[in-house]
C-alpha positions as CSV (number, residue, x, y, z in Angstrom):
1,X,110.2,95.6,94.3
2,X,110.5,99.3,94.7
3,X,108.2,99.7,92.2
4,X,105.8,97.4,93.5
5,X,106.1,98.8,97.3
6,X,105.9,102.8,96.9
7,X,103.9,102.6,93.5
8,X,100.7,102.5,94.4
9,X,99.6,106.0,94.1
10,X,96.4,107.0,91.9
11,X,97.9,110.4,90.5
12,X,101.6,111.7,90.1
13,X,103.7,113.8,92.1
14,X,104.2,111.2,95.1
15,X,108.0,110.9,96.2
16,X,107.4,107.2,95.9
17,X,107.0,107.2,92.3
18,X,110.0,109.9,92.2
19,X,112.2,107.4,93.8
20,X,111.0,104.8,91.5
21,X,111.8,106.7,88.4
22,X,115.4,107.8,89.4
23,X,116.3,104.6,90.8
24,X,115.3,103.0,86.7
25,X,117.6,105.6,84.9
26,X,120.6,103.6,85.8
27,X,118.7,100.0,85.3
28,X,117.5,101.1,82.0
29,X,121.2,102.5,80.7
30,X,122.4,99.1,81.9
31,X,119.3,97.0,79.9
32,X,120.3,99.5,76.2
33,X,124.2,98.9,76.8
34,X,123.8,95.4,75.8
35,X,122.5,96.6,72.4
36,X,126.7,97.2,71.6
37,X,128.0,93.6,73.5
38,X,130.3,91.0,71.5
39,X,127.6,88.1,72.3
40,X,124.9,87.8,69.5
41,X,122.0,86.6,72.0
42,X,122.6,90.1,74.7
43,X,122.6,92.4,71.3
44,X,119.9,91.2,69.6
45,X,117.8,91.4,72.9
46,X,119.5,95.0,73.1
47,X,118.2,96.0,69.7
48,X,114.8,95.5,70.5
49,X,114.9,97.7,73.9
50,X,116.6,100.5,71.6
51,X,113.9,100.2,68.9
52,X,111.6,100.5,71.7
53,X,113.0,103.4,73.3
54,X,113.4,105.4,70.2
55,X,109.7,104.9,69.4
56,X,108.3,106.2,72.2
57,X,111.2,108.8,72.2
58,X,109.5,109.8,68.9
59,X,106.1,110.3,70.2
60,X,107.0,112.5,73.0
61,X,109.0,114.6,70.5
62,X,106.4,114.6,67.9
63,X,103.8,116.3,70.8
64,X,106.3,118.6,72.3
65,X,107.6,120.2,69.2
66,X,105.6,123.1,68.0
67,X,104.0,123.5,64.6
68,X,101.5,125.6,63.0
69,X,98.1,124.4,64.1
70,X,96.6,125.7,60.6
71,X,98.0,122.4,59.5
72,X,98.4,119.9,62.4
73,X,95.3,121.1,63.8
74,X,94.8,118.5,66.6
75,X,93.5,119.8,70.3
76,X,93.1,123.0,69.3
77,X,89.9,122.7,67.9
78,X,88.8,121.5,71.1
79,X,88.8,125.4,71.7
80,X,88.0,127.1,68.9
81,X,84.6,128.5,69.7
82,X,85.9,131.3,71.9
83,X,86.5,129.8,75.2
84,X,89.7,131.0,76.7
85,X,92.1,128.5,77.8
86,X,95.7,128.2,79.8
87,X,97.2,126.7,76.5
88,X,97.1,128.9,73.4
89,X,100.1,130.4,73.2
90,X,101.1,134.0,71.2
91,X,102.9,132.5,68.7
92,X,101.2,130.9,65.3
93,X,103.6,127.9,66.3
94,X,102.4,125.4,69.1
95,X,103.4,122.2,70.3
96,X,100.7,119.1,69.5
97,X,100.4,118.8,72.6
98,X,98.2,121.4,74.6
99,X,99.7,120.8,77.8
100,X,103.3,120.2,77.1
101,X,104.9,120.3,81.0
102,X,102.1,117.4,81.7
103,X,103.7,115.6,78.9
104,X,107.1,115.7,79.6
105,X,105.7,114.1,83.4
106,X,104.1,111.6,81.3
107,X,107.2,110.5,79.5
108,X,109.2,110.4,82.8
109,X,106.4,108.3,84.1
110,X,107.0,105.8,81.3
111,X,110.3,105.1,82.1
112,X,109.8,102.9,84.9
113,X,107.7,99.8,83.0
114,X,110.2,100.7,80.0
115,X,113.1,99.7,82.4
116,X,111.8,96.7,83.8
117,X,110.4,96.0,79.9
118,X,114.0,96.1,78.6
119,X,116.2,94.4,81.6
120,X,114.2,91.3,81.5
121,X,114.8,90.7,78.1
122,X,118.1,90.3,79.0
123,X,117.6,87.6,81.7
124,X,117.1,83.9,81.2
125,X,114.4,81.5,82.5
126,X,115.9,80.9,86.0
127,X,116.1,84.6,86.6
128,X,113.2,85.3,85.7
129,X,111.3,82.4,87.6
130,X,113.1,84.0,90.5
131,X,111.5,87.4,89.8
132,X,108.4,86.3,89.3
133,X,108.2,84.7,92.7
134,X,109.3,87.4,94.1
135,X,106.0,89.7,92.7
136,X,104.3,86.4,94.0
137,X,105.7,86.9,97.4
138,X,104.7,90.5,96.9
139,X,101.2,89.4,96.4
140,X,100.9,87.3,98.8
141,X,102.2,90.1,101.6
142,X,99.4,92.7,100.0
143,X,97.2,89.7,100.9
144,X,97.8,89.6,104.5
145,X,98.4,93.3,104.9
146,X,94.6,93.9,103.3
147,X,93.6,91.5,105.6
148,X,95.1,93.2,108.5
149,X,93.6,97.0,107.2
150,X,90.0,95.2,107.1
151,X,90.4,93.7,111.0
152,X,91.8,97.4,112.3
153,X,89.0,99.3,110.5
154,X,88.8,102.7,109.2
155,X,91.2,104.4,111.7
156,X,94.0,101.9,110.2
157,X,97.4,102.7,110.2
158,X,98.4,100.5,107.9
159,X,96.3,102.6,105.2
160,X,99.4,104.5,103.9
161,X,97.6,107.3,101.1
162,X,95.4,109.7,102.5
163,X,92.8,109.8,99.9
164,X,92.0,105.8,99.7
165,X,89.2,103.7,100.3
166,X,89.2,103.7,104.5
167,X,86.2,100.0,104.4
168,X,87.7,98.0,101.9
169,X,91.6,96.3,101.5
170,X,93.6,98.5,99.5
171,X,96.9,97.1,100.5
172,X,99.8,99.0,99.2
173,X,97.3,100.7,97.4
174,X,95.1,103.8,96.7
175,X,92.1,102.2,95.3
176,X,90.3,98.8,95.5
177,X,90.5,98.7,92.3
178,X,94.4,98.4,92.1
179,X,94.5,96.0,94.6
180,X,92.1,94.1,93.6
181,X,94.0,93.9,89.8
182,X,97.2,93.1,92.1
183,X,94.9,89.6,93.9
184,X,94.2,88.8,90.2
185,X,97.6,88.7,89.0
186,X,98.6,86.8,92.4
187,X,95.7,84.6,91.7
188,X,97.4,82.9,88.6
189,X,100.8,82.9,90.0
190,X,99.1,80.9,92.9
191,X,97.5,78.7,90.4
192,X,100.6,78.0,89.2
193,X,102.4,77.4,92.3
194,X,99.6,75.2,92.7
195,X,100.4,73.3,89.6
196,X,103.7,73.1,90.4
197,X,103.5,71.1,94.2
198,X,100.4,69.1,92.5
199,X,103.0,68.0,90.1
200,X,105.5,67.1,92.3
201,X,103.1,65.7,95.0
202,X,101.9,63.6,92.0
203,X,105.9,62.5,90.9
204,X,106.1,61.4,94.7
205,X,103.2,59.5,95.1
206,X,101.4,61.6,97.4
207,X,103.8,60.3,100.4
208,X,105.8,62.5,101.0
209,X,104.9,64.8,104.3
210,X,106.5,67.8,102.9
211,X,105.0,67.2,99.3
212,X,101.4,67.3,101.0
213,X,102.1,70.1,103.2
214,X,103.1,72.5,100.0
215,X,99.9,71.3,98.6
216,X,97.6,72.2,101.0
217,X,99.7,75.4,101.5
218,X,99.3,76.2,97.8
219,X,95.4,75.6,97.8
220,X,94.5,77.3,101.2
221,X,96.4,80.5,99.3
222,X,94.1,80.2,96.2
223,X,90.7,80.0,98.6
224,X,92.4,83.1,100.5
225,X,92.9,85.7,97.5
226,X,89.6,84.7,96.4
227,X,88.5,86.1,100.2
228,X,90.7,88.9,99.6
229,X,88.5,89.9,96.5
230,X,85.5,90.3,98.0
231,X,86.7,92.1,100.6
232,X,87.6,94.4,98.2
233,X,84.9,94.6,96.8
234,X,85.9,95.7,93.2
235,X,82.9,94.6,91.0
236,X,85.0,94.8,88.2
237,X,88.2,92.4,90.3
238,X,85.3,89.9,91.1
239,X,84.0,90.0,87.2
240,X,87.9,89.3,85.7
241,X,88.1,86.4,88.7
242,X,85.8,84.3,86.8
243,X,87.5,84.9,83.8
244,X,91.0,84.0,85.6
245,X,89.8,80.8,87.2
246,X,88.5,79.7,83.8
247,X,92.3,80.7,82.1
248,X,94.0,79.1,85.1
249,X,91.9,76.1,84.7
250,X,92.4,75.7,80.9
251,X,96.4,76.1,82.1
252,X,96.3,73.7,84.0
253,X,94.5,70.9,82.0
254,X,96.7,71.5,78.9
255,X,99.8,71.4,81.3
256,X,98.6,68.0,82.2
257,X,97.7,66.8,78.3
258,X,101.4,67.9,77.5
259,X,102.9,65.8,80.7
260,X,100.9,62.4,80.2
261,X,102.5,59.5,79.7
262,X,101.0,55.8,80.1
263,X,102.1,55.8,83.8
264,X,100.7,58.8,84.9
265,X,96.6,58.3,84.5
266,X,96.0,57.4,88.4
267,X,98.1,60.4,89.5
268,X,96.2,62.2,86.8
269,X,92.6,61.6,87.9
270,X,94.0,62.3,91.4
271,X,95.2,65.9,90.7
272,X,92.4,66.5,88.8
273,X,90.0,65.4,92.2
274,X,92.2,68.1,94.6
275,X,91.9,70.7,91.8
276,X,88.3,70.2,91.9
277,X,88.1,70.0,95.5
278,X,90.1,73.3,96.1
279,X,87.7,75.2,93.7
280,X,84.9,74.2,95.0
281,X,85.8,74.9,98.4
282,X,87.4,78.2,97.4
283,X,83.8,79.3,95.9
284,X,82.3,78.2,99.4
285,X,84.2,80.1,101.4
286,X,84.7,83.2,99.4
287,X,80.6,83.4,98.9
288,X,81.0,83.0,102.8
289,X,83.4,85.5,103.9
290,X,82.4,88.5,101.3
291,X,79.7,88.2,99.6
292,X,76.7,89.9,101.5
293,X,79.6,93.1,101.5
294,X,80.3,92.8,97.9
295,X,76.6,92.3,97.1
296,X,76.6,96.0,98.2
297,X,78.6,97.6,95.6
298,X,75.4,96.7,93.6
299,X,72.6,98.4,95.4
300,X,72.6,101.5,93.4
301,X,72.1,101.5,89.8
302,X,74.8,100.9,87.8
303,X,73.4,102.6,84.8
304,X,74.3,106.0,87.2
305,X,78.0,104.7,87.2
306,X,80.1,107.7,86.6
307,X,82.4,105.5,84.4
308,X,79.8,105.6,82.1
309,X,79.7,109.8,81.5
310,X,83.4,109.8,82.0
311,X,84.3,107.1,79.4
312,X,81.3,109.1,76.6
313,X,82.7,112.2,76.8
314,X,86.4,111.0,76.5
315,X,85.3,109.4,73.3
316,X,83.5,112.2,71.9
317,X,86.7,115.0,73.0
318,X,89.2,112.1,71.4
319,X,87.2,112.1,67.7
320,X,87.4,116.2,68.2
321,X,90.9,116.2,68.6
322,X,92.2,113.8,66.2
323,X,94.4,113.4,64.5
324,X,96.9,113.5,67.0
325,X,95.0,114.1,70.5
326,X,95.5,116.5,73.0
327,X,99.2,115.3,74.6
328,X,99.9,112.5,76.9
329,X,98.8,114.0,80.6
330,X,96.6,116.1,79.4
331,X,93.6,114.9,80.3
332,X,92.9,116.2,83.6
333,X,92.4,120.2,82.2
334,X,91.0,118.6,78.8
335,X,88.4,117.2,80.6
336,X,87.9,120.1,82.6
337,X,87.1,121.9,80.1
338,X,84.5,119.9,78.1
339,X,82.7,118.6,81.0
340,X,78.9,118.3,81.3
341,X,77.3,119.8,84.0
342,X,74.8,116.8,84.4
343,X,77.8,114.4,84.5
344,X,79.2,116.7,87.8
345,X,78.6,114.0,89.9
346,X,82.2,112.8,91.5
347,X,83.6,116.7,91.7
348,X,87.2,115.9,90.0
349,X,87.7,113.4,87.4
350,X,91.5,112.5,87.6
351,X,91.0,109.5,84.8
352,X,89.2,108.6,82.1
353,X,88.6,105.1,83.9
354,X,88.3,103.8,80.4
355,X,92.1,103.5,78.8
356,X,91.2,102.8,75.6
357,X,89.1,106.2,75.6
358,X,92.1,108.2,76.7
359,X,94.6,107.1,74.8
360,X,92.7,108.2,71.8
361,X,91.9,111.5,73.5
362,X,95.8,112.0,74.6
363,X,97.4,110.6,71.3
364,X,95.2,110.1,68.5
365,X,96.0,107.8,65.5
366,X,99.4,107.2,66.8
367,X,98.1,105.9,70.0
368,X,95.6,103.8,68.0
369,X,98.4,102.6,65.8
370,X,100.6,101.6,68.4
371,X,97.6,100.0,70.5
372,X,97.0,98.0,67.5
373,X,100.6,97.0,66.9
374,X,100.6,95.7,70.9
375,X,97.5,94.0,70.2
376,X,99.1,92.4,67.2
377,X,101.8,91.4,68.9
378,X,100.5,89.9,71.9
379,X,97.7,87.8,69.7
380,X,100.7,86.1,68.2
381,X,102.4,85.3,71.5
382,X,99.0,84.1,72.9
383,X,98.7,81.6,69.8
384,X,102.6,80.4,70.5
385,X,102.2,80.0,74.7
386,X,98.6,78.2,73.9
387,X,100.0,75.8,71.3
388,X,101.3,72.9,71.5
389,X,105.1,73.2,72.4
390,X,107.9,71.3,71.0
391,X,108.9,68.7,73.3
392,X,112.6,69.8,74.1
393,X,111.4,72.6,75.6
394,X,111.7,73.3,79.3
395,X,108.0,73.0,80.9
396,X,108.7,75.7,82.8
397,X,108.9,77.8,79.9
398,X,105.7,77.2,78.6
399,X,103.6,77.1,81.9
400,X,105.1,80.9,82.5
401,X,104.1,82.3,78.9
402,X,100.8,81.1,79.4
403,X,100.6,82.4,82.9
404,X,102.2,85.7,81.1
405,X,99.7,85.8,78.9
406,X,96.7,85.8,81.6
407,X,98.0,88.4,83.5
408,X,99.0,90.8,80.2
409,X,95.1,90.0,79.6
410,X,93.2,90.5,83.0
411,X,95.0,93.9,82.8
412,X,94.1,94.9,79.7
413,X,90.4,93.8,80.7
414,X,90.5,95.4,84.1
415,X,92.0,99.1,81.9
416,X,88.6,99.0,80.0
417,X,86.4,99.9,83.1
418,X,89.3,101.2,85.7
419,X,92.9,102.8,85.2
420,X,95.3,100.3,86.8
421,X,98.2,100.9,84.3
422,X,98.4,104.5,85.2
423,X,99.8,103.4,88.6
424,X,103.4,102.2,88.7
425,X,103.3,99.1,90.5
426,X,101.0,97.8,88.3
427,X,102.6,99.3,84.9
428,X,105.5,97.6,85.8
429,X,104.1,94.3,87.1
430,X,102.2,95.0,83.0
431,X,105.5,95.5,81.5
432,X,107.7,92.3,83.4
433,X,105.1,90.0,81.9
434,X,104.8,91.0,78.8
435,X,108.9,90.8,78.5
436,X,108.3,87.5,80.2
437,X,106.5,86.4,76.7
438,X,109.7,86.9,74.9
439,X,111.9,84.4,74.9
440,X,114.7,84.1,77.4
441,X,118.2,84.6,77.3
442,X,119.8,81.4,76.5
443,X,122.9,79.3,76.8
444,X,123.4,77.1,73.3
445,X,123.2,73.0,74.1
446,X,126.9,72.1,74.7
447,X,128.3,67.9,74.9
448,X,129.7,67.0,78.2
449,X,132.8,65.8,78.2
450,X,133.4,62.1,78.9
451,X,132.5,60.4,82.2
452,X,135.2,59.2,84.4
453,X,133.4,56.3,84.9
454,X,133.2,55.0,81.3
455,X,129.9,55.6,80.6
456,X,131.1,57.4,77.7
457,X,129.9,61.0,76.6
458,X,126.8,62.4,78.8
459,X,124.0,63.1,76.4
460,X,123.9,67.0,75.3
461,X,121.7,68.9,78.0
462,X,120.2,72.8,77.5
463,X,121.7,75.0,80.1
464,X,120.2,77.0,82.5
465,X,123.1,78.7,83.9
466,X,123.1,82.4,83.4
467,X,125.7,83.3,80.5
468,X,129.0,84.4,82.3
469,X,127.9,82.8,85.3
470,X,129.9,79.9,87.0
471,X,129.5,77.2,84.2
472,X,129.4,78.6,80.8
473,X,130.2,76.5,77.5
474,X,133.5,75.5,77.0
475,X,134.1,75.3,81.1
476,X,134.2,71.3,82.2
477,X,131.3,70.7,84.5
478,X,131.8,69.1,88.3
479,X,133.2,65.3,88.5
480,X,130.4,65.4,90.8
481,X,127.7,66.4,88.5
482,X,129.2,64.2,85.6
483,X,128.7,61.1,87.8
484,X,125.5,62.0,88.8
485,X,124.3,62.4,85.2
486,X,126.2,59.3,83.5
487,X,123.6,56.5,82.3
488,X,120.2,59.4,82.4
């Protein structure tokens, strides 16, 4: 939450972010030590956070160490016609990267989403529902607060970084942008918070007061971050919307297919007639609210789009300094220095607004290479959430891997045109739901013991407690809950 709250800067050096990043050295020591516990299910989750660690350890060691550029000849040839630059050294020895102090930042930088990467792994399926409501709630406050900035105008208070976009919603935010990538993320936990009261609305038979009340709750929330968009208006937040609605949708039909049973088609074609409805009425009333001020964004030419010199000449510096880039953080004086006057347009370019682009300018083929492995990776887990899941598995499990595996992918979308993973809130939000894809922590199935009331043994039931918490295996459950169970 810290993360979420004071991360929303565009550039280091805020003490937010320095908060942030001493407050995850103790998390993350906390997250490794469970690579040396006694229980098997804590360690092996531990092993994977210290392979992690000690890879990207590597690659910040790799571009700080020095060697002779005659044969690790990466960003130096960048400068090799002459021009003088603040990074050549005296000696013939020179670290890979040509801005090592921006490096080391970097790497501190990174160890905020690595925290949060490796503690979650370590939490099971309740704990981590309860997180990820809590980065709803989150959402939903930067909601109302964007709201609030828009109503008091351009002399808000409530706009807390001096350089920021003083017309649009930013929220806890710098830029539009972010904010608008923040509505995006909220916009599938809403969907799925949606799911969830449409479900139990459904289970109910649509009679209970407090069942309808949730509902309409959960569907005036989707119409509103819709509004929230376009009064952001972030051409490239409204573009990934589409693409969300259609993920969320697609979620939410094969959550149905994998609940129905022969009782359940009313309630069904029900659901599927308030999904409909709330969609439809979303669109209206977003097109209402926003659109004549997001139509705006679009009255220059977006062929002068500065995104498009930025992201060119990042590609072109990156194939120049292969084969191992210029140094994480480096870009800023890189591109400084191989700028084109008749791409001058915006003054200072702070980002490559194209991540792709800059990781290959900043680390070469072992940014490509890990890129690749990610990609790899999360292709596999997309296949698995998508899939049809076994059926002892807990619902909830596979409705959050495939809401996981929207928000991992509207990021990555949104880092193509913008830089939203360069802030920390949004690195971190990056990093919780890619962990979230992982499987969680688990207690193994244990037998009840016998029921007091004759019923003989309870059936064996998968655990949701937290290991060492209250009720762990072995540990004789309630006569209360032992009752309630007996005959289900």
């Amino acid at each position: 939450m810290a993360s979420l709250v004071l991360g929303g800067g565009t550039h280091s050096g805020f003490l937010g972010d320095v908060v942030v990043q001493l407050l995850s050295i103790p998390l993350l020591i906390l997250a490794l030590w469970a690579a040396f516990s006694d229980e098997p299910a804590r360690k092996e989750k531990g092993r994977i956070a210290l392979a992690l660690c000690g890879g990207l350890t590597l690659v910040v060691v790799l571009q700080v160490l020095p060697f002779p550029f005659d044969t690790w000849s990466g960003g130096a040839r960048l400068f090799s016609e002459g021009a003088e630059t603040p990074f050549t050294l005296p000696s013939s020895w020179n670290p890979l990267s040509i801005a090592p102090q921006a490096t080391w930042a970097a790497a501190v930088s990174l160890l905020v989403p690595l925290a949060i990467f490796c503690s979650v792994l370590q939490l099971d399926l309740t704990q981590r529902m309860v997180l990820c409501w809590g980065v709803f709630g989150f959402g939903v406050v930067s909601l109302a607060l964007g709201f609030i900035q828009v109503a008091a105008g351009t002399e808000s208070s409530l706009r807390f970084f001096e350089i920021t976009n003083p017309t649009e919603a930013v929220g806890f935010f710098a830029n539009r942008n972010h904010f608008a990538a923040l509505l995006n993320v909220t916009l599938v936990l809403s969907a799925l918070w949606l799911n969830a009261t449409m479900e139990s609305s459904l289970k109910s038979g649509g009679s209970r007061t407090r069942s309808i009340l949730w509902l309409a709750a959960a569907g005036t929330l989707v119409v509103a971050v819709l509004a929230g968009l376009m009064m952001a208006r972030s051409r490239a937040g409204v573009f990934i919307a589409a693409g969300v609605l259609a993920g969320v949708a697609a979620m939410m039909i094969l959550h149905r297919l994998s609940e129905h049973t022969s009782e359940e088609p009313r309630h069904t074609w029900r659901g599927r007639r308030f999904s409909l409805a709330v969609a439809m009425f979303a669109a209206l009333f977003a097109v209402h609210f926003g659109l004549a001020g997001f139509l705006t964004r679009f009255e220059s030419n977006m062929a002068d789009d500065a995104r498009i010199p930025l992201t060119k000449t990042t590609l072109e510096t990156a194939l120049k300094g292969l084969p191992f880039g210029t140094g994480l953080g480096s870009f800023v004086p890189v591109y400084a220095t191989v700028e084109k006057s008749a791409d001058a347009t915006a003054g200072f370019a702070n980002r490559a607004h194209n991540d792709l682009a800059e990781i290959l300018l900043e680390t070469g083929i072992i940014g490509a290479a890990l890129l690749v492995a990610f990609l790899g990776w999360f292709g596999r887990k997309v296949m698995t959430a998508w899939g049809r899941s076994p059926r002892d598995d807990d619902p909830r499990q596979a409705a959050l891997a495939r809401a996981a595996t929207l928000i991992v992918a509207l990021l990555l979308a949104h880092s193509l045109v913008d830089y939203p993973l360069r802030t920390t809130a949004l690195s971190v939000t990056f990093a919780f739901f890619s962990a979230l894809l992982v499987s969680p922590l688990s207690v193994p199935r244990v037998e009840l013991p016998k029921s007091p009331s004759g019923g003989g043994r309870v059936r064996q039931r998968h655990t949701e407690a937290p290991v060492g918490g209250a009720w762990s295996p072995g540990v004789p459950w309630p006569e209360s809950w032992q009752n309630r169970t007996t005959g289900t």
